[in-house]
Each structure stands twice: as C-alpha cells, then as structure tokens.
N, CA, C and O atoms as CSV, one atom per row, in Angstrom:
chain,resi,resn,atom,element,x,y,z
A,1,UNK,N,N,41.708,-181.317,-24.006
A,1,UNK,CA,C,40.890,-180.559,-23.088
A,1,UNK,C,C,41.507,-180.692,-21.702
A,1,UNK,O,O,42.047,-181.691,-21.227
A,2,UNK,N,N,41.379,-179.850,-21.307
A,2,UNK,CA,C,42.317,-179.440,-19.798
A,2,UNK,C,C,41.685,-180.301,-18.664
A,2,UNK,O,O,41.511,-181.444,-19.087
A,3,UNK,N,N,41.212,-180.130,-17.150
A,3,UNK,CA,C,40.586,-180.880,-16.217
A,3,UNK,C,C,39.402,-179.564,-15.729
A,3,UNK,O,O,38.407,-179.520,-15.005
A,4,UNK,N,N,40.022,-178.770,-16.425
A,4,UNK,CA,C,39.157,-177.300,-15.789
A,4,UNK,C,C,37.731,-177.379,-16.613
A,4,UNK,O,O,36.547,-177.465,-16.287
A,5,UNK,N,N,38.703,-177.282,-18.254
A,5,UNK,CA,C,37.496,-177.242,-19.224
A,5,UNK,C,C,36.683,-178.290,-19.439
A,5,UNK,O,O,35.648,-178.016,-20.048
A,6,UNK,N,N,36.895,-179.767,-19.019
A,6,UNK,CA,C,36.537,-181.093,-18.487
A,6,UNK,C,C,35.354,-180.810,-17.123
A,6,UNK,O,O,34.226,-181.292,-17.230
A,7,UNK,N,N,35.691,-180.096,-16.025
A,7,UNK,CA,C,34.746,-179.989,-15.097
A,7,UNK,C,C,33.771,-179.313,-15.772
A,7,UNK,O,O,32.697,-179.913,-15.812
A,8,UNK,N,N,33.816,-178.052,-16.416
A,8,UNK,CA,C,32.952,-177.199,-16.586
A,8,UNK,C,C,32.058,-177.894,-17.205
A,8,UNK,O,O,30.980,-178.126,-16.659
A,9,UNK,N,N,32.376,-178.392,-18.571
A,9,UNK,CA,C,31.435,-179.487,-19.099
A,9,UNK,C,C,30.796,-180.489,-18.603
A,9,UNK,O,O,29.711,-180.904,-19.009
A,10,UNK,N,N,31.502,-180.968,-17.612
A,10,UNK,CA,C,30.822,-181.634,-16.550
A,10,UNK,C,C,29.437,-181.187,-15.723
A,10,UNK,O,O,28.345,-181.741,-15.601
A,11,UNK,N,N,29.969,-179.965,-15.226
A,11,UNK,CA,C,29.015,-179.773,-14.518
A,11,UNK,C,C,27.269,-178.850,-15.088
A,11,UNK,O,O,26.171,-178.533,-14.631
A,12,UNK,N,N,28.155,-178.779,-16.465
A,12,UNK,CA,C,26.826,-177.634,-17.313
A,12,UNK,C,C,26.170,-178.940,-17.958
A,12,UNK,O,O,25.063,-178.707,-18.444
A,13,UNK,N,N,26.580,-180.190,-18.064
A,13,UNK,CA,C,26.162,-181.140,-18.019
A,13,UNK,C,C,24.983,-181.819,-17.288
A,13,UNK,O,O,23.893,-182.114,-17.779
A,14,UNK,N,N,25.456,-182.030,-15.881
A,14,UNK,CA,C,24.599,-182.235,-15.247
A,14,UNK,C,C,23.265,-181.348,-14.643
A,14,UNK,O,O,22.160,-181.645,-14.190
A,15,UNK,N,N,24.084,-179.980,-14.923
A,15,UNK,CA,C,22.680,-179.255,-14.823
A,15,UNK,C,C,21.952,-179.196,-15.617
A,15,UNK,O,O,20.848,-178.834,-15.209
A,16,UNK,N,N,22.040,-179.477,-17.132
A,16,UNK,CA,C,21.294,-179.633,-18.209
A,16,UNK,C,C,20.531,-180.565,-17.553
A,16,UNK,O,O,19.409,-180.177,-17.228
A,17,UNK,N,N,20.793,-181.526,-17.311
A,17,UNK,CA,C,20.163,-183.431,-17.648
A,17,UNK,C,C,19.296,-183.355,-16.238
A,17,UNK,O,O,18.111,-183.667,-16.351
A,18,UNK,N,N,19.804,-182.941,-14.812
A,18,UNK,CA,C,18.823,-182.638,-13.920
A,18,UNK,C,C,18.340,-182.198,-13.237
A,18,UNK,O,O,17.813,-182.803,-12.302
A,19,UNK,N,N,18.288,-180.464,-13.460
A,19,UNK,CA,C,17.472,-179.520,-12.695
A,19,UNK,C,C,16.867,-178.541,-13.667
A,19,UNK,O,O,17.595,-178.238,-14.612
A,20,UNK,N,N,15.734,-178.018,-13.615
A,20,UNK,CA,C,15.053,-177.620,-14.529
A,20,UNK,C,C,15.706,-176.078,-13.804
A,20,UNK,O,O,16.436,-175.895,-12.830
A,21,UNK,N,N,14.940,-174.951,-14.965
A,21,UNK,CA,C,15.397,-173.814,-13.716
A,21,UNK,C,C,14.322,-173.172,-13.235
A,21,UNK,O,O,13.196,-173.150,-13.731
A,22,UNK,N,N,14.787,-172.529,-12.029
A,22,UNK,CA,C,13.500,-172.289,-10.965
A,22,UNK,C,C,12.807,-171.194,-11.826
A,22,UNK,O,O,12.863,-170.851,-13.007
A,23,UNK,N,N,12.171,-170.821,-10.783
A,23,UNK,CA,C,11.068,-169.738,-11.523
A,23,UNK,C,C,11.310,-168.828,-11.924
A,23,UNK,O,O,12.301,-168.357,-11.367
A,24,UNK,N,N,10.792,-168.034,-12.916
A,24,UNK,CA,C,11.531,-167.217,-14.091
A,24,UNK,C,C,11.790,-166.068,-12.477
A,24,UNK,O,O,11.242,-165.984,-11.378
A,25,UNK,N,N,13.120,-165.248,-13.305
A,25,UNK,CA,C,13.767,-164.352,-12.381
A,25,UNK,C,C,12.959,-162.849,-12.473
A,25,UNK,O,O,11.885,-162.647,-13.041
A,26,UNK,N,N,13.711,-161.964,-11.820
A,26,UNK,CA,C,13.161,-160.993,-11.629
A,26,UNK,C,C,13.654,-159.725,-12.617
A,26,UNK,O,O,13.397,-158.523,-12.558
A,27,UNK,N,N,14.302,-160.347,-13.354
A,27,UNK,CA,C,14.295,-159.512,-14.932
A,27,UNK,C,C,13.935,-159.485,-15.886
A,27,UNK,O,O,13.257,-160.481,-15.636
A,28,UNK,N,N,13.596,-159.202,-17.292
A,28,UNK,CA,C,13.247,-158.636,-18.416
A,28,UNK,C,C,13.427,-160.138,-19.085
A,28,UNK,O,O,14.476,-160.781,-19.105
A,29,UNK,N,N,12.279,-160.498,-19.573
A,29,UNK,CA,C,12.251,-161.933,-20.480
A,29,UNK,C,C,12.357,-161.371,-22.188
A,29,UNK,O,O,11.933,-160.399,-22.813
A,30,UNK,N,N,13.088,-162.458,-22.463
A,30,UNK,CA,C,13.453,-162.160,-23.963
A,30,UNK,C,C,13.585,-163.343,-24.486
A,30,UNK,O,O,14.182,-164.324,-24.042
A,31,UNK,N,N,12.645,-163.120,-26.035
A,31,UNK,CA,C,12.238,-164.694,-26.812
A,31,UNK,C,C,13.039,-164.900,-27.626
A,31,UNK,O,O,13.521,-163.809,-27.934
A,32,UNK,N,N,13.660,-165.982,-28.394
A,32,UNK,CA,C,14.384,-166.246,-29.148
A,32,UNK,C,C,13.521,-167.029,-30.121
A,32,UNK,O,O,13.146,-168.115,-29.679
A,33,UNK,N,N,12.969,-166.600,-31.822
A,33,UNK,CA,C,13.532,-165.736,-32.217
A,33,UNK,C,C,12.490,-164.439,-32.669
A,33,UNK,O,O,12.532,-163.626,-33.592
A,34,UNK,N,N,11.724,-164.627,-31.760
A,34,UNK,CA,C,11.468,-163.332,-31.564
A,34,UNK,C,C,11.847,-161.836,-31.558
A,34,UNK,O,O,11.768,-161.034,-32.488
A,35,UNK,N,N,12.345,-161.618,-30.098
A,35,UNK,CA,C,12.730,-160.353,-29.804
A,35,UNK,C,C,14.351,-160.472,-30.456
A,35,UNK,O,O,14.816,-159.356,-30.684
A,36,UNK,N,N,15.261,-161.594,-30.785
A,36,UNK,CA,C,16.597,-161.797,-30.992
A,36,UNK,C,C,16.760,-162.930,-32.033
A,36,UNK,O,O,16.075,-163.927,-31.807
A,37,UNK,N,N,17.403,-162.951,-32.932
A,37,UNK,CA,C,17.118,-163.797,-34.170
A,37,UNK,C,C,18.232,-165.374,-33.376
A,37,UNK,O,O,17.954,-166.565,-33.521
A,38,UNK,N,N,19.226,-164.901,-32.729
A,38,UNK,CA,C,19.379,-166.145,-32.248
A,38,UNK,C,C,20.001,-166.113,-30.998
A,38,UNK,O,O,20.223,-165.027,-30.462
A,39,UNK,N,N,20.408,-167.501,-30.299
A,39,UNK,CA,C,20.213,-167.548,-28.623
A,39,UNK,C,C,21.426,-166.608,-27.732
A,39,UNK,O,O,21.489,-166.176,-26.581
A,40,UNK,N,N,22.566,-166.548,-29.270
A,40,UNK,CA,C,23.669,-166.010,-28.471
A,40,UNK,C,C,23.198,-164.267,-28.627
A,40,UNK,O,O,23.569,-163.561,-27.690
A,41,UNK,N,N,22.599,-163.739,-29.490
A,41,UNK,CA,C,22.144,-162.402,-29.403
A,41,UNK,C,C,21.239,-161.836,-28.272
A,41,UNK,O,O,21.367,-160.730,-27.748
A,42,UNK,N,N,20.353,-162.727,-28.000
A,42,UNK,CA,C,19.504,-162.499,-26.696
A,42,UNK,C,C,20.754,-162.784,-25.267
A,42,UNK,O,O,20.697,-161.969,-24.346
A,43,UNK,N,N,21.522,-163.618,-25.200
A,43,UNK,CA,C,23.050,-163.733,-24.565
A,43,UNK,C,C,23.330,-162.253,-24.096
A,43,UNK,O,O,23.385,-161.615,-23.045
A,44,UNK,N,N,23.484,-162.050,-25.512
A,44,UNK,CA,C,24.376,-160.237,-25.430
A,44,UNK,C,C,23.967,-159.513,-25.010
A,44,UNK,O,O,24.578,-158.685,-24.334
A,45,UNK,N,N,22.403,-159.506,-25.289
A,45,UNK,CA,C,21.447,-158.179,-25.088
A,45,UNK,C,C,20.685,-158.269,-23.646
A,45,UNK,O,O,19.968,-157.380,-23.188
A,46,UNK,N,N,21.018,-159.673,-22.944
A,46,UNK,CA,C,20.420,-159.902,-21.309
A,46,UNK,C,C,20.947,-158.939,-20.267
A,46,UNK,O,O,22.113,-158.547,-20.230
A,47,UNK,N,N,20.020,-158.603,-19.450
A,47,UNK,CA,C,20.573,-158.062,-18.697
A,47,UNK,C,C,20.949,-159.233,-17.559
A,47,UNK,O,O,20.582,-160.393,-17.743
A,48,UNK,N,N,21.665,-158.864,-16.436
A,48,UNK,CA,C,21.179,-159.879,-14.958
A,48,UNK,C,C,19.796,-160.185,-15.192
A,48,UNK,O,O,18.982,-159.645,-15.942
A,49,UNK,N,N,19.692,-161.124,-14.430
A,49,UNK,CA,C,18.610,-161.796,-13.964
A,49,UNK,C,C,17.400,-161.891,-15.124
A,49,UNK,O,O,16.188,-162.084,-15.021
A,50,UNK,N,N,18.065,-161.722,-15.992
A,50,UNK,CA,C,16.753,-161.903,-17.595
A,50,UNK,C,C,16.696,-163.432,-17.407
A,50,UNK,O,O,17.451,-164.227,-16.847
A,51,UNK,N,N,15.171,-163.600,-18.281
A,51,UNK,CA,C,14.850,-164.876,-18.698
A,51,UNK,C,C,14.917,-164.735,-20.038
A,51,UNK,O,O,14.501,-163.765,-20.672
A,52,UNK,N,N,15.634,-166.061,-20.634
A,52,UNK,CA,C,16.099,-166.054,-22.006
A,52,UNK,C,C,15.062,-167.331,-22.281
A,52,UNK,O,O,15.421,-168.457,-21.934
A,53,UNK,N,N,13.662,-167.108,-22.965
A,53,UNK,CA,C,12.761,-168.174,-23.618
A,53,UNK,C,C,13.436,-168.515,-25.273
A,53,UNK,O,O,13.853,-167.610,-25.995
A,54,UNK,N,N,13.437,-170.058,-25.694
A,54,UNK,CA,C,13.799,-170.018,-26.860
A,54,UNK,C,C,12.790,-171.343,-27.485
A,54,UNK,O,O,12.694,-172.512,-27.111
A,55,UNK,N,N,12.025,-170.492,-28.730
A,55,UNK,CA,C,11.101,-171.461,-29.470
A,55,UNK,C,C,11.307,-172.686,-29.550
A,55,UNK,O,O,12.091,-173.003,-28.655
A,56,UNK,N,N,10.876,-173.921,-30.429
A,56,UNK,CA,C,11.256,-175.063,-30.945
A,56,UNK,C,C,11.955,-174.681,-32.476
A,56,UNK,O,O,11.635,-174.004,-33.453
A,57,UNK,N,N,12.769,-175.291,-32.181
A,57,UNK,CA,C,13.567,-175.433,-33.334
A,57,UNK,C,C,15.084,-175.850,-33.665
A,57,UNK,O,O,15.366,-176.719,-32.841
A,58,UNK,N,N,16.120,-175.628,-34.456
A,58,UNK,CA,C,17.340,-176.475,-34.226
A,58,UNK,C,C,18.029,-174.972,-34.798
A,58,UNK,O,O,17.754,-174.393,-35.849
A,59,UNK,N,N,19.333,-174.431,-33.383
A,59,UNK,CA,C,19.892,-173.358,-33.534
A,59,UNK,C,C,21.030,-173.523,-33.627
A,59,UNK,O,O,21.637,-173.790,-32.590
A,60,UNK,N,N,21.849,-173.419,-35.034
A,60,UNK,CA,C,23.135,-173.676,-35.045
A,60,UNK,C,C,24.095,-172.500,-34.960
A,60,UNK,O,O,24.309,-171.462,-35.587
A,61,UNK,N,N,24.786,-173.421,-33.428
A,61,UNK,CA,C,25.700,-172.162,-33.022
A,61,UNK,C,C,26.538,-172.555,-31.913
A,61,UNK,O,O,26.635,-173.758,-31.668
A,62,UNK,N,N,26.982,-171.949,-31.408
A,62,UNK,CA,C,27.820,-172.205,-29.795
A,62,UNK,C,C,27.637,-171.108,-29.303
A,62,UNK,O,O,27.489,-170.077,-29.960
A,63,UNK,N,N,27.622,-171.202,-27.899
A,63,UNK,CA,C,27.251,-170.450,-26.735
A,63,UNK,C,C,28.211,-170.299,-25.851
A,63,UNK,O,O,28.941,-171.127,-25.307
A,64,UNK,N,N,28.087,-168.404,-25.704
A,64,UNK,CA,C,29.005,-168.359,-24.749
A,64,UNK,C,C,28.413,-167.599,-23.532
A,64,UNK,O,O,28.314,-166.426,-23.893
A,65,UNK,N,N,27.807,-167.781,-21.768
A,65,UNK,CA,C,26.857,-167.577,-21.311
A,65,UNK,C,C,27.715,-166.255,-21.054
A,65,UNK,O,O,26.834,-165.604,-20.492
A,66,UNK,N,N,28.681,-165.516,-21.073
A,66,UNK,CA,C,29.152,-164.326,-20.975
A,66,UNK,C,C,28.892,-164.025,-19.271
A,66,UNK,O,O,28.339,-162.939,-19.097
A,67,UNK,N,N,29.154,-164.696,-18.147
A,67,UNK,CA,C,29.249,-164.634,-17.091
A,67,UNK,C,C,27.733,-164.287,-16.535
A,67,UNK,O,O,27.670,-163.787,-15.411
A,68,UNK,N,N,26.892,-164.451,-17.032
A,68,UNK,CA,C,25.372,-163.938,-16.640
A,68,UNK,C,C,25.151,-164.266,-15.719
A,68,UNK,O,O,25.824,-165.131,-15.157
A,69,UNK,N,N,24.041,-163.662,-15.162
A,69,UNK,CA,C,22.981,-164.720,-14.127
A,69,UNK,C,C,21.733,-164.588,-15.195
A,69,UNK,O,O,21.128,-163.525,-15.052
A,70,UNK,N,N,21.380,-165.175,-15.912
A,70,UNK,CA,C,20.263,-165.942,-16.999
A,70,UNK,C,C,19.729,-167.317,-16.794
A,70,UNK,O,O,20.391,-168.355,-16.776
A,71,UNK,N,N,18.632,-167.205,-16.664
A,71,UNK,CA,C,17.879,-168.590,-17.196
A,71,UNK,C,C,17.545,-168.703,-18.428
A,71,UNK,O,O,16.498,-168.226,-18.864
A,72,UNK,N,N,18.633,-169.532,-19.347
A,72,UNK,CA,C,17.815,-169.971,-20.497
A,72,UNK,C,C,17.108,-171.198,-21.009
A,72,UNK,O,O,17.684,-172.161,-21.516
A,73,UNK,N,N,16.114,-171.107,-20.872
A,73,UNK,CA,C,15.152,-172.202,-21.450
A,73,UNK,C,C,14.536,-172.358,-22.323
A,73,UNK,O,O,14.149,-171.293,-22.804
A,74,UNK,N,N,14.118,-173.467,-22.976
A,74,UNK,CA,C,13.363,-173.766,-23.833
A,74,UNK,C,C,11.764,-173.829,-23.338
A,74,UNK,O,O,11.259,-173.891,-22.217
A,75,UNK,N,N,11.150,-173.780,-24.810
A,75,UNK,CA,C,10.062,-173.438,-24.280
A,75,UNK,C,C,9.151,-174.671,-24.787
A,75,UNK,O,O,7.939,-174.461,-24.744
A,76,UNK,N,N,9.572,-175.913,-25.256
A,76,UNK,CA,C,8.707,-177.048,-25.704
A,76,UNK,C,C,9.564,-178.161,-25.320
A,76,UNK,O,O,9.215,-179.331,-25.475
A,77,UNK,N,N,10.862,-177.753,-24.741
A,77,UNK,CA,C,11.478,-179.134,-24.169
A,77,UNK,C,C,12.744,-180.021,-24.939
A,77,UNK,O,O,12.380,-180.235,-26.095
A,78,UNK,N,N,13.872,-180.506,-24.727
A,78,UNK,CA,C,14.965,-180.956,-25.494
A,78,UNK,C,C,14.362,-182.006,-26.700
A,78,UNK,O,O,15.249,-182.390,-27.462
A,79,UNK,N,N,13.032,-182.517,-26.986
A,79,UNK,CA,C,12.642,-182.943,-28.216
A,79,UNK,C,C,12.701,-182.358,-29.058
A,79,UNK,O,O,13.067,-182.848,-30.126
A,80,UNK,N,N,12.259,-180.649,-28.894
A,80,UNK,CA,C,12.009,-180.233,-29.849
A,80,UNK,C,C,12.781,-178.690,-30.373
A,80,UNK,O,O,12.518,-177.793,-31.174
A,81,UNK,N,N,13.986,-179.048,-29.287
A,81,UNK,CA,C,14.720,-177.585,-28.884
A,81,UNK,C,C,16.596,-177.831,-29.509
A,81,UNK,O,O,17.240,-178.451,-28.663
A,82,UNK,N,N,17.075,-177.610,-30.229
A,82,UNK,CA,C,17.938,-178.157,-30.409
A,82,UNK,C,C,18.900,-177.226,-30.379
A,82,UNK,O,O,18.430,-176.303,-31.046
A,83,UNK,N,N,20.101,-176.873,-29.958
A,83,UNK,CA,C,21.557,-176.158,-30.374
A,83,UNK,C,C,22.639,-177.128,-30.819
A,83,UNK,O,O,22.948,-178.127,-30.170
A,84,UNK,N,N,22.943,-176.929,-31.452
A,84,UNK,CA,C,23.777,-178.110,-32.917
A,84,UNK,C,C,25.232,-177.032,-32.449
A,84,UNK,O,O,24.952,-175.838,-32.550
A,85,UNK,N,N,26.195,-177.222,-32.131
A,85,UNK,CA,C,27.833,-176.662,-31.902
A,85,UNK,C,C,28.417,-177.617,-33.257
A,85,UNK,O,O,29.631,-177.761,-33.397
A,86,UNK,N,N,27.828,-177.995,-33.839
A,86,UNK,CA,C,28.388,-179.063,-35.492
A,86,UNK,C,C,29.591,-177.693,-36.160
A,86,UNK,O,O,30.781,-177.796,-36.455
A,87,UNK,N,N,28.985,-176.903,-36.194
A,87,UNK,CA,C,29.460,-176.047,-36.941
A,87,UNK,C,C,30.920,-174.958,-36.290
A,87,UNK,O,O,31.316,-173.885,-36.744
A,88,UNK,N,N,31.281,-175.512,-35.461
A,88,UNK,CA,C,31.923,-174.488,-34.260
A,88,UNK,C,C,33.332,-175.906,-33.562
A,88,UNK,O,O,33.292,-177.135,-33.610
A,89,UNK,N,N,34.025,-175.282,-33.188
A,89,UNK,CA,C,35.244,-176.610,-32.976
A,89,UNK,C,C,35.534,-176.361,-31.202
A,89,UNK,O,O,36.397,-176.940,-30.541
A,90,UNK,N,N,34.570,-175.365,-30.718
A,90,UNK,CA,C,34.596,-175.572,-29.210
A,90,UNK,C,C,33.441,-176.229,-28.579
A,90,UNK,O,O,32.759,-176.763,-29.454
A,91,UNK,N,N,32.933,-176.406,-27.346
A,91,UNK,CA,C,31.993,-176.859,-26.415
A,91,UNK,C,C,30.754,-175.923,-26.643
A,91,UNK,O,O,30.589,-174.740,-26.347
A,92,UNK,N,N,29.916,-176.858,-27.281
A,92,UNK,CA,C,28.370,-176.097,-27.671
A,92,UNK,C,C,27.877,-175.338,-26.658
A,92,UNK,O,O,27.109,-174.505,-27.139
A,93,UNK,N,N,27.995,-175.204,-25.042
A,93,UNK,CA,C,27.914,-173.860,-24.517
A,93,UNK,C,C,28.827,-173.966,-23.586
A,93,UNK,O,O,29.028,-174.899,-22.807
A,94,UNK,N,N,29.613,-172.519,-23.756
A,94,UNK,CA,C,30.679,-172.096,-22.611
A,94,UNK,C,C,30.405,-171.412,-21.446
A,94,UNK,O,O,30.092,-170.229,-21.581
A,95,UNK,N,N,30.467,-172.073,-19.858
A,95,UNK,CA,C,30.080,-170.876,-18.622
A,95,UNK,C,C,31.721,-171.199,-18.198
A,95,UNK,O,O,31.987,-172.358,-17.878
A,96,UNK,N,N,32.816,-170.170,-18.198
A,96,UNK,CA,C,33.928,-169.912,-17.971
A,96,UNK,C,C,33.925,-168.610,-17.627
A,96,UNK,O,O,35.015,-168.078,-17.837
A,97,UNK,N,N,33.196,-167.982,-17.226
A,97,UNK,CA,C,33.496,-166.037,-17.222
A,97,UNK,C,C,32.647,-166.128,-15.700
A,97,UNK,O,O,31.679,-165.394,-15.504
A,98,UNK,N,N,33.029,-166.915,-14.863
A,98,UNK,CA,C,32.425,-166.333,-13.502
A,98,UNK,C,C,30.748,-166.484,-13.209
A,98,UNK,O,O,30.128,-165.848,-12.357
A,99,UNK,N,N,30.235,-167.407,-14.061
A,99,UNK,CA,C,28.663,-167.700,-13.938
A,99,UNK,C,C,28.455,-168.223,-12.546
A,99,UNK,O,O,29.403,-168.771,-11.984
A,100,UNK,N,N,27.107,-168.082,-11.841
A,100,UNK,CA,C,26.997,-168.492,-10.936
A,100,UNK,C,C,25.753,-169.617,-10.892
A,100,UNK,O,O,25.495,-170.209,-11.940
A,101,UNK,N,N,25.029,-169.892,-9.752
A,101,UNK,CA,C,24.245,-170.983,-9.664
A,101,UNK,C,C,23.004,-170.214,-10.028
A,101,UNK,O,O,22.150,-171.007,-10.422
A,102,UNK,N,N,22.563,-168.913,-10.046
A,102,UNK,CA,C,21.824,-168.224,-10.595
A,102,UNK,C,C,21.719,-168.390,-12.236
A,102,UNK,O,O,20.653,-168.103,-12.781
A,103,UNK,N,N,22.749,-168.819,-12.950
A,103,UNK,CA,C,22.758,-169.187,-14.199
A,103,UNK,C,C,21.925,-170.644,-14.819
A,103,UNK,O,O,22.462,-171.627,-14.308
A,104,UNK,N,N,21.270,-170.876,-15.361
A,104,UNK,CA,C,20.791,-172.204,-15.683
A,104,UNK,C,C,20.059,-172.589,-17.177
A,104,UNK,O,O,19.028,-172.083,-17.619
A,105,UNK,N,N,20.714,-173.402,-17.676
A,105,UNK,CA,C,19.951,-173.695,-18.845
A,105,UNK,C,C,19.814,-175.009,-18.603
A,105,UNK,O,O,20.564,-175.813,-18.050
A,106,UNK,N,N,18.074,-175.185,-19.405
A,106,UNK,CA,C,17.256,-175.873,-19.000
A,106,UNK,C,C,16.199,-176.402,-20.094
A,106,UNK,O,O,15.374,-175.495,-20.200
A,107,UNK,N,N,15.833,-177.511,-20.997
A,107,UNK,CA,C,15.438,-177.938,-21.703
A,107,UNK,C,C,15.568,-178.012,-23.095
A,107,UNK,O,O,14.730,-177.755,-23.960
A,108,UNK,N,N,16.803,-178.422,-23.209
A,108,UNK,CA,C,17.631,-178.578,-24.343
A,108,UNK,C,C,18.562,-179.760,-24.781
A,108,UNK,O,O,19.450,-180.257,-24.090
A,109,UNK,N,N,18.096,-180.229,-26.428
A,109,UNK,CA,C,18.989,-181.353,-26.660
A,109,UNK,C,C,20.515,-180.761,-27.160
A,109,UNK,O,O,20.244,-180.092,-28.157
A,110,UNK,N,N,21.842,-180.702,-26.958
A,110,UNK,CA,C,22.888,-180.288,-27.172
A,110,UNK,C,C,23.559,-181.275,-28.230
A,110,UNK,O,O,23.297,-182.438,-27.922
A,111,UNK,N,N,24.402,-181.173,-29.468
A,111,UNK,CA,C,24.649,-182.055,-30.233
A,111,UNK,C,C,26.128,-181.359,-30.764
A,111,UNK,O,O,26.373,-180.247,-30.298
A,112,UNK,N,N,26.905,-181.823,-31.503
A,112,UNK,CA,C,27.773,-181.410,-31.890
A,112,UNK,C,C,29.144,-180.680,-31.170
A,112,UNK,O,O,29.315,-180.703,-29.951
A,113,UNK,N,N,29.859,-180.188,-31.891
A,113,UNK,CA,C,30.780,-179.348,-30.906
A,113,UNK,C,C,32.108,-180.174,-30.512
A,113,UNK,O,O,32.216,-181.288,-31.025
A,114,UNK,N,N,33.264,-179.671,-29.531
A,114,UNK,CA,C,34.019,-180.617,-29.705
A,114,UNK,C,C,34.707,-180.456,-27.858
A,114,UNK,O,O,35.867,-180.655,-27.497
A,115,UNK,N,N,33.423,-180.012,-26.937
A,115,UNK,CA,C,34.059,-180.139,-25.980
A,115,UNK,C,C,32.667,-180.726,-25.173
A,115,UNK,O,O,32.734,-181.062,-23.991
C-alpha cells in the first residue's frame, strides 16, 4: 500500500471513529435496503448532497464513495451495522475520486478487506 492509499485510510478512519455526520443534507434520502438492495447501489443512484440511511444488518461488499458529497449512515449504530470487505482484496471503503468534507460516513463497524 502506497503513503497516499495509507493516508486515505487513515483519514476515512478517523472520521469513522470520531465525528458523527452533521445533519442530514439538503438532498433526496435513500434507505438501504429498502429503496436499494445494497449500500454501493444507493452509492450509484445518490445524487449530491443525498442522505444514504442503511438498516441493521451485515453488508458484504466494498465501497467505492464515487467522489460524492453523501452522508452515509447507519441507522442503529456500528453494533448493529456491519460492512464485511472479507470478500473483496481492496479497502472496505474507497474515497479516492475527489470526495470532500461534505462526504461522511458515520456509524459503522468495518471488518475485513485488505486496505
């Protein structure tokens, strides 16, 4: 892993572990798995400034935030919220495409993955 792809993880890190995200934005909220069967489809289908809500449950996959400005959160908290990257040989979520501080995910246990 590079020092680039090292920061990034770093820092999607620490925003995981300590800032929740502010108040839902001023776009179109979309539930996971509701309106989108899983977190990276609601991903695709966000517009700017969407709120991405995602049930309790354990979503196996990797994430790629596709340069958004999204808040995605959970909606019962990293006990009971899980994205598993087990299955995937990159970093269980990727912000590399120009995300900004408008971007934030927020109440989630992260497991697996290999970055």
């Amino acid at each position: 892993m590079n020092t680039t792809s090292t920061s990034t993880v770093l820092a999607l890190g620490l925003l995981l572990a300590a800032a929740p995200c502010a108040s839902a934005q001023a776009g179109p909220t979309l539930t996971v798995p509701t309106d989108h069967p899983t977190i990276q489809a609601a991903i695709a289908a966000a517009p700017s400034q969407a709120t991405i809500l995602v049930l309790p449950g354990t979503y196996s996959e990797v994430l790629d935030l596709q340069g958004k400005e999204v808040q995605l959160r959970s909606v019962a908290g990293p006990s009971l919220t899980v994205i598993d990257g087990a299955a995937g040989n990159d970093a269980v979520i990727t912000a590399n495409s120009g995300e900004t501080l408008a971007t934030c995910v927020s109440g989630f246990t992260l497991r697996g993955g290999a970055g």
